[in-house]
C-alpha positions in Angstrom: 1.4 -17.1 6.8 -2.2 -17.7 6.8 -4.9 -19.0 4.9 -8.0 -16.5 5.3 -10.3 -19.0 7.1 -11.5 -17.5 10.3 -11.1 -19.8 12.8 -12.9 -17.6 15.7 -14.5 -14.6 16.3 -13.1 -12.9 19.8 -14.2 -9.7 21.4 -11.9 -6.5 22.3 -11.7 -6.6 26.3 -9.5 -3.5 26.8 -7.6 -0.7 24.4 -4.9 1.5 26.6 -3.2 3.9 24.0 -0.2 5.1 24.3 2.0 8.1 22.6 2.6 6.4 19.5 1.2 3.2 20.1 -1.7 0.9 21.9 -2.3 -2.5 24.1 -4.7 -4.3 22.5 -6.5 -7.2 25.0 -8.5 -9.8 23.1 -10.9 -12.2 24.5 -11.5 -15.5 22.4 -12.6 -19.3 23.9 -11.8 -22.3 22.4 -8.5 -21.0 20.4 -5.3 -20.2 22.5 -4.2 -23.8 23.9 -2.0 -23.9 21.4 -0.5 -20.5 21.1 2.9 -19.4 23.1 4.0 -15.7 23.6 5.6 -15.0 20.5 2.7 -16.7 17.9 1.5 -14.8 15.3 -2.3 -14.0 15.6 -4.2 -12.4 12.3 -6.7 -9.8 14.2 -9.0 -8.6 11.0 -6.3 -9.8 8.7 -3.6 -7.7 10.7 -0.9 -10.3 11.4 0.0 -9.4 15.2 2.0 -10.6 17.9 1.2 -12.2 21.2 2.9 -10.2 24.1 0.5 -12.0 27.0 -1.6 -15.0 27.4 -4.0 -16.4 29.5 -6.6 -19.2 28.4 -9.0 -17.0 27.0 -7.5 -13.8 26.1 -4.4 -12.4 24.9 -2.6 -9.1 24.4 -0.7 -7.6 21.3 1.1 -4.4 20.8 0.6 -2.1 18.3 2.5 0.4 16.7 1.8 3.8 15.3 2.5 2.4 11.9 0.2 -0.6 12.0 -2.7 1.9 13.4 -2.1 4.1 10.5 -2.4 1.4 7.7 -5.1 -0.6 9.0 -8.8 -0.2 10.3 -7.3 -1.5 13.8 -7.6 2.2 14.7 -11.6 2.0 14.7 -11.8 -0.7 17.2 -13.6 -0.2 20.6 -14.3 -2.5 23.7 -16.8 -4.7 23.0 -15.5 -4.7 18.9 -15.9 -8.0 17.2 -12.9 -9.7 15.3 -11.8 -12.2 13.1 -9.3 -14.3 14.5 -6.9 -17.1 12.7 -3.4 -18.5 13.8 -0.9 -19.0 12.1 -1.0 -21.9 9.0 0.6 -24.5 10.1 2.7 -26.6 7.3 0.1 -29.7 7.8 -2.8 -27.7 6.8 -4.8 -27.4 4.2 -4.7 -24.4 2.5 -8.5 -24.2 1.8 -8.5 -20.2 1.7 -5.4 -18.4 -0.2 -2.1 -16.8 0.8 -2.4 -14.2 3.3 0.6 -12.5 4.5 -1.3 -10.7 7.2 0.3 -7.3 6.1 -3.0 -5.5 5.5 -2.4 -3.0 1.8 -5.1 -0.7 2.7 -8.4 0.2 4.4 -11.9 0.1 2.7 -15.2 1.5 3.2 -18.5 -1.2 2.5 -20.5 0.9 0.4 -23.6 -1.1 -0.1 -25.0 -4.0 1.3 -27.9 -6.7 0.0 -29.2 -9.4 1.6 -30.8 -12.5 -0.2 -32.0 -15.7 0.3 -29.0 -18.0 0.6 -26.3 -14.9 0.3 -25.5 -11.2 1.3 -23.6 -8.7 -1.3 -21.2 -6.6 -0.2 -19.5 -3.6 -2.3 -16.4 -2.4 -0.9 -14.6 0.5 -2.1 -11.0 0.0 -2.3 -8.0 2.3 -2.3 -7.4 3.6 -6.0 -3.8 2.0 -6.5 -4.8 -1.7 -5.1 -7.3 -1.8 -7.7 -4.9 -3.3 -10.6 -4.1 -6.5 -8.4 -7.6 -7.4 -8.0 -9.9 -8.9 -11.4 -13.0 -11.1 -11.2 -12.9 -14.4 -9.5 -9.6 -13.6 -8.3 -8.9 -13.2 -4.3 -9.3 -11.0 -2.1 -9.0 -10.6 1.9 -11.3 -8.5 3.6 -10.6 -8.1 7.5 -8.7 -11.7 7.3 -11.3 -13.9 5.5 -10.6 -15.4 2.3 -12.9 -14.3 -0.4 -13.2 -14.4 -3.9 -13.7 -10.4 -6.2 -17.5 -11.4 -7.8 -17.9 -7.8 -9.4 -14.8 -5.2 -10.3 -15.8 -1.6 -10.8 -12.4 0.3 -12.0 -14.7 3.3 -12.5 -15.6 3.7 -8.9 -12.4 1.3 -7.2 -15.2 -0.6 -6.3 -15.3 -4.9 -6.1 -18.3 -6.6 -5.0 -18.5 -10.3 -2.7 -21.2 -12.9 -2.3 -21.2 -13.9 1.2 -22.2 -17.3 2.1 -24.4 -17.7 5.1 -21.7 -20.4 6.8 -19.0 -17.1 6.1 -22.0 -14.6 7.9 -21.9 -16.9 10.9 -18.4 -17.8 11.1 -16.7 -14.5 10.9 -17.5 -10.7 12.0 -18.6 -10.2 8.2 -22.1 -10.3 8.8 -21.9 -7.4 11.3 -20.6 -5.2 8.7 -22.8 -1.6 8.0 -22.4 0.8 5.2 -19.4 3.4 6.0 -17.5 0.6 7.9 -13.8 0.3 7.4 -12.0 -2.7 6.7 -8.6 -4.0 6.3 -7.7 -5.1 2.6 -5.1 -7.5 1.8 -4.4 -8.0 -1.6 -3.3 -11.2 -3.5 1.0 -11.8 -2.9 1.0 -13.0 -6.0 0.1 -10.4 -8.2 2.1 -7.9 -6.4 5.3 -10.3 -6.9 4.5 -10.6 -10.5 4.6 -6.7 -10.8 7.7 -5.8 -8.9 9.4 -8.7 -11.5 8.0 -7.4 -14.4 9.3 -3.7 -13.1 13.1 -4.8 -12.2 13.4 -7.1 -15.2 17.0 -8.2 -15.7 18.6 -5.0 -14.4 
């Protein structure tokens, strides 16, 4: 589990792709001391696994399936990502639940820059849009963020970003026609498969 608060921003070293699947190599400082072959590492919000480690970079495998569902796919050498490990029980949980099981990939549509804030307006895949409403969460490439404006019309939600969330994460990098990974909110999700099932 995580919590959506980026807690670095690392650079893709290497990509060697495979048949069905791809090496990912990941260079981050200040982050892995703690982290054992095994951990769970969210890359953009993509909860992946640690297959090699050295103090500043590690490797994860990823399958055709993950590349198919997520914006992983887009990534080059020199890519920017958001990094966060694992929650651990001690934490706060300053952010929301994240799963780090990405639903979907969206495409930033418009960007605006103001004085202490940027908008960003994301379209989102048409049958995500019923778990998301106004001033509910949202994760977008693995940070935390809260739905300002909900278009149903166009499956479109807008964000306020913060300048401490520009400099913190890869957010502020983002252009128009980017793809990112969308996680939506566990909760409502749970709440619909319950209300489907019943008391079958």
């Amino acid at each position: 589990m995580f919590t959506g608060l980026i807690q670095a921003v690392g650079d893709v070293v290497s990509i060697k792709r495979g048949v069905d699947s791809a090496i990912f190599e990941f260079a981050v400082k200040d982050l892995l001391s703690d982290v054992k072959i095994g951990d769970s590492i969210a890359v953009n919000g993509t909860c992946l696994t640690a297959v090699s480690l050295s103090p500043n970079t590690f490797e994860v495998d990823v399958m055709v399936q993950t590349l198919a569902l997520t914006a992983l796919d887009t990534l080059a050498v020199g890519s920017h990502v958001n990094l966060e490990l694992a929650a651990k029980v001690s934490d706060r949980l300053g952010g929301h639940i994240v799963q780090g099981h990405v639903d979907g990939v969206g495409t930033v549509t418009g960007i605006e820059p103001g004085e202490k804030w940027q908008r960003v307006d994301v379209e989102i895949p048409g049958h995500l849009m019923k778990y998301l409403q106004p001033q509910g969460s949202i994760c977008i490439n693995g940070t935390s963020l809260t739905v300002g404006e909900l278009d149903d019309r166009a499956n479109q939600i807008s964000v306020w970003l913060i300048p401490e969330t520009l400099r913190k994460t890869n957010l502020g990098e983002l252009v128009i026609g980017a793809k990112v990974n969308i996680e939506v909110d566990v909760l409502a999700k749970y709440v619909e498969r319950l209300m489907k099932r019943g008391d079958e």
